[in-house]
Every structure is written in structure tokens, then in C-alpha cells.
C-alpha positions in Angstrom: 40.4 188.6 203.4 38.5 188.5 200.2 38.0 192.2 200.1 41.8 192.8 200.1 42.6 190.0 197.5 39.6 191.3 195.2 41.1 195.4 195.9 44.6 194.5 194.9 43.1 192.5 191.8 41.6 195.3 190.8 44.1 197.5 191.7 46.4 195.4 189.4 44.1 195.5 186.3 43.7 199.7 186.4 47.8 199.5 186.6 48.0 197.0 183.3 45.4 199.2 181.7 47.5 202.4 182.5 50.2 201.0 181.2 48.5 198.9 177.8 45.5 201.2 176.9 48.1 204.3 175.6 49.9 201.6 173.0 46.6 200.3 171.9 45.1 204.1 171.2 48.4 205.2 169.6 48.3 201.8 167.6 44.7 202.9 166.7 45.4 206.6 165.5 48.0 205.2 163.6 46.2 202.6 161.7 43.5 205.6 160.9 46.4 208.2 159.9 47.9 205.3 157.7 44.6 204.8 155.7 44.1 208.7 155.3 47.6 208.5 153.9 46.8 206.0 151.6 43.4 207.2 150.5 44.9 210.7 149.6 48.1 209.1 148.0 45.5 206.8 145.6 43.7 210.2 144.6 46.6 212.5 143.6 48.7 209.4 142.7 51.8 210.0 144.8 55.1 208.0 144.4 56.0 205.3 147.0 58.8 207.9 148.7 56.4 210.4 149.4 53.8 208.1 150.8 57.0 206.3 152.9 57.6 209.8 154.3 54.0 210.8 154.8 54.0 207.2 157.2 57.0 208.2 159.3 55.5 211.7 160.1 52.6 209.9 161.0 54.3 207.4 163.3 56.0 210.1 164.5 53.1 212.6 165.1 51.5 208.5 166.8 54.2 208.0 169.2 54.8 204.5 166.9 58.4 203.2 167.4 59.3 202.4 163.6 61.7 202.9 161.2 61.7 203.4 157.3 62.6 199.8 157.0 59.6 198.8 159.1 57.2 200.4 156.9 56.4 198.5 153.7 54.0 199.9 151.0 53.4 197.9 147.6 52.3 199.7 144.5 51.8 203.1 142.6 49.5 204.8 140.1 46.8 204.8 142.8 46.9 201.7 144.5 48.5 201.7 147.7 48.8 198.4 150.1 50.6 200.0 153.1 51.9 198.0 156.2 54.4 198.3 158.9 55.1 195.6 161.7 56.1 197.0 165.1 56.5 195.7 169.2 55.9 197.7 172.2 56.9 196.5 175.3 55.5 197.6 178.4 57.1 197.3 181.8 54.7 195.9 184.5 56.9 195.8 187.3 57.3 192.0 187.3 56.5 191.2 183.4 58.2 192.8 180.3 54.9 192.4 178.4 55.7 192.4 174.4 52.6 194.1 172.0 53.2 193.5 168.5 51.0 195.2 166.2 50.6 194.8 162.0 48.8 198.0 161.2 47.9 197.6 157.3 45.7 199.2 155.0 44.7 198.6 151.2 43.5 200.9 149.0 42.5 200.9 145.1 42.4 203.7 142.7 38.2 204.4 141.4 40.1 204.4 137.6 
């Protein structure tokens, strides 16, 4: 009896990773892109619309469910604060499990 209890434990925590792991490595990739974005926007001192669509390709390119109001990025003339609130919710059969995730990223002009 314990062997099948511990098996379908198991079995129940590779089906939540299955389902969680993808959002958390998209999450990830996203946050990376993001501070590429802002990096390169501080060094050729980009204006806030370019940097807002630079962000959405990014989500897009991620598999990140957000919108232009989502994303918020403060300042110009090389420094960038760049953030974007978001949920995922993954179906686990018997739980709607909500993620939220606040990828942000600050960056500061060298001049």
C-alpha cells in the first residue's frame, strides 16, 4: 500500500512540474530578454516607445501573456527601469493554480 501511495505522489509532482516548469523558463528568458533590452536601450539612448515595442516582441518571442498596458518602463536618456506584472494560470485537473510573476530590471547610463 505504501508503494502505490508514494508512485502516485510522485506521479502527481512530475505532472505539476510538466505543467509549472514551462511558465517559470518562459518567465526566466523573459526577464533575461527584458534586461538585454534595457542595457542596449541605455547605450544608444532609445525613446520609451521603442523600448515598449522592443518588450512586446520579446513577450511575444517568450510566450509571456501581456499587453502594452502591462508593461511599464520609467525614464530616458539612458536610464531605463523596465517592469511588467503578469499571471499564468495553469490547469491541474482539480486546481486552477494562479503564477504571478513581476519581471523588472533597472539600468543606468555609464554618463
Amino acid at each position: 500500500m505504501k508503494a502505490i501511495v508514494f508512485t502516485l505522489i510522485m506521479a502527481w509532482c512530475v505532472f505539476v512540474g510538466f505543467k509549472v516548469v514551462p511558465a517559470m523558463v518562459n518567465e526566466y528568458e523573459f526577464q533575461d530578454g527584458i534586461q538585454d533590452i534595457a542595457r542596449y536601450a541605455a547605450a544608444m539612448r532609445q525613446d520609451v516607445g521603442k523600448v515598449r515595442e522592443a518588450v512586446l516582441k520579446e513577450a511575444q518571442k517568450d510566450e509571456v501573456p501581456i499587453t502594452a498596458e502591462d508593461v511599464k518602463i520609467e525614464g530616458g536618456g539612458g536610464n531605463y527601469q523596465i517592469s511588467a506584472d503578469y499571471s499564468v494560470i495553469v490547469d491541474l485537473k482539480v486546481y486552477q493554480w494562479t503564477l504571478n510573476f513581476h519581471p523588472s530590471v533597472l539600468n543606468k547610463s555609464l554618463f
